[in-house]
C-alpha positions as CSV (number, residue, x, y, z in Angstrom):
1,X,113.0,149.9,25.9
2,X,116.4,151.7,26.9
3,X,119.1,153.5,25.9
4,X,122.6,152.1,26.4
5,X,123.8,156.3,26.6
6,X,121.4,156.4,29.5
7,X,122.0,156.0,33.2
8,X,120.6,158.0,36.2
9,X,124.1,158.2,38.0
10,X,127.5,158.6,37.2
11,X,130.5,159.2,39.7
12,X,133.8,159.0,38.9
13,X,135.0,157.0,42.1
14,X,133.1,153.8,41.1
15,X,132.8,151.6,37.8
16,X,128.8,151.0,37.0
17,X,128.9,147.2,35.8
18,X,124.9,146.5,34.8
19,X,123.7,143.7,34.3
20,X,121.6,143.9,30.7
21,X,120.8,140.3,29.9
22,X,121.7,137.2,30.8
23,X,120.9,132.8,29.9
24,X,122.4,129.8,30.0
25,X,126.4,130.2,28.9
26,X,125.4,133.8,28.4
27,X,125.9,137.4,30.2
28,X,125.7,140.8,28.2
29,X,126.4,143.8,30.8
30,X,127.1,147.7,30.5
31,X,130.3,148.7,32.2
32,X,130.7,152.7,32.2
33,X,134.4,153.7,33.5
34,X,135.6,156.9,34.4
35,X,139.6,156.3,34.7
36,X,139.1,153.4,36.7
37,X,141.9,150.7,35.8
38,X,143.0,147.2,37.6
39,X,144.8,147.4,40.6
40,X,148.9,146.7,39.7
41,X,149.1,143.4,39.7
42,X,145.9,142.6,39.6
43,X,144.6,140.2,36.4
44,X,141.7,139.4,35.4
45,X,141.7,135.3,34.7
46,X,138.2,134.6,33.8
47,X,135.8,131.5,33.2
48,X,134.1,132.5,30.7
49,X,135.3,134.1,27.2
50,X,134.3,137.1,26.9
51,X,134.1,139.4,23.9
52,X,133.7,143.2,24.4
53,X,132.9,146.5,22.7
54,X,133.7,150.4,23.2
55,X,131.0,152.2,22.6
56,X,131.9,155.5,23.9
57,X,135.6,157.0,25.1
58,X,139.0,155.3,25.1
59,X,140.6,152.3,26.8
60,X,143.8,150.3,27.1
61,X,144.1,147.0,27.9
62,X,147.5,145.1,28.7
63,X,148.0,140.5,28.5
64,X,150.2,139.1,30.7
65,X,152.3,138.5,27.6
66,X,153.2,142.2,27.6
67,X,151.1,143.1,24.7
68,X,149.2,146.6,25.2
69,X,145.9,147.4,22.7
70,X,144.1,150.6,23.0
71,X,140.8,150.8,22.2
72,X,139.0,153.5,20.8
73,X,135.2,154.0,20.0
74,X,134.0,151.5,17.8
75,X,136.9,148.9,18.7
76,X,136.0,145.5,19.8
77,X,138.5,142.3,21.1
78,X,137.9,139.0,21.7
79,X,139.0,137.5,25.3
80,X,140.0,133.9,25.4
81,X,138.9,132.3,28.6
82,X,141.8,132.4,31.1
83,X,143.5,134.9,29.4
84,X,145.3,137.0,31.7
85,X,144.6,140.5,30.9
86,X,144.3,144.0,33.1
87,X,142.7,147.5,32.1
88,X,145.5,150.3,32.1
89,X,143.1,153.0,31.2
90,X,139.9,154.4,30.7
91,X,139.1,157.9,29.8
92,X,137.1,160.0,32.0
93,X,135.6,162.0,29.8
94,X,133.7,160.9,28.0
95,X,133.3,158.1,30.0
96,X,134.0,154.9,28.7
97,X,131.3,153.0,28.0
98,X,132.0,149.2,27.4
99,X,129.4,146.3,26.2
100,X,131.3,143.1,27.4
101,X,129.6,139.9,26.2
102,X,130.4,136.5,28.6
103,X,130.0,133.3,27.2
104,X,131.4,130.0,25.7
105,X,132.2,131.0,22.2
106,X,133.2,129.5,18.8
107,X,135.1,132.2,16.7
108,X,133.9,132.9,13.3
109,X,136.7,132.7,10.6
């Protein structure tokens, strides 16, 4: 058993990506940020869709499109595979924690 609140060191220079579960098509993984953001222009482009979570803080995220959706405890978005997309903020404190769930998805309607 574990807590997803819990972990034994936090520093605000680096992100703590954790690795909680993974199978086939399939990662689930902790991500705790403390006003870490992606490099200017940097994008993220992934492989995989990926559908995450804010459990704890604040976040913003910005598509290559030039849309901008901040996220709050609670909130949760859907990411498309090869969806260009960057972090623009994460709030410090709290921390932000994020569940971010990697996989080949179908979405419900």
């Amino acid at each position: 058993m574990a807590n997803i609140f819990n972990f034994t060191s936090l520093q605000t220079e680096q992100e703590i990506f954790e690795s909680l579960l993974s199978g086939k098509n399939i990662s689930i993984e902790r991500i705790v940020s403390t006003g870490q953001i992606t490099r200017i222009g940097d994008w993220y482009d992934q492989n995989l869709d990926e559908w995450v979570i804010v459990l704890q803080g604040e976040a913003t995220l910005a598509y290559a499109d030039g849309t901008i959706i901040q996220l709050l405890a609670g909130d949760y978005v859907f990411l498309p595979a090869h969806i260009k997309h960057r972090v623009e903020y994460t709030s410090v404190s709290p921390p932000c924690i994020w569940l971010a769930v990697h996989g080949e998805f179908q979405v419900a309607e």
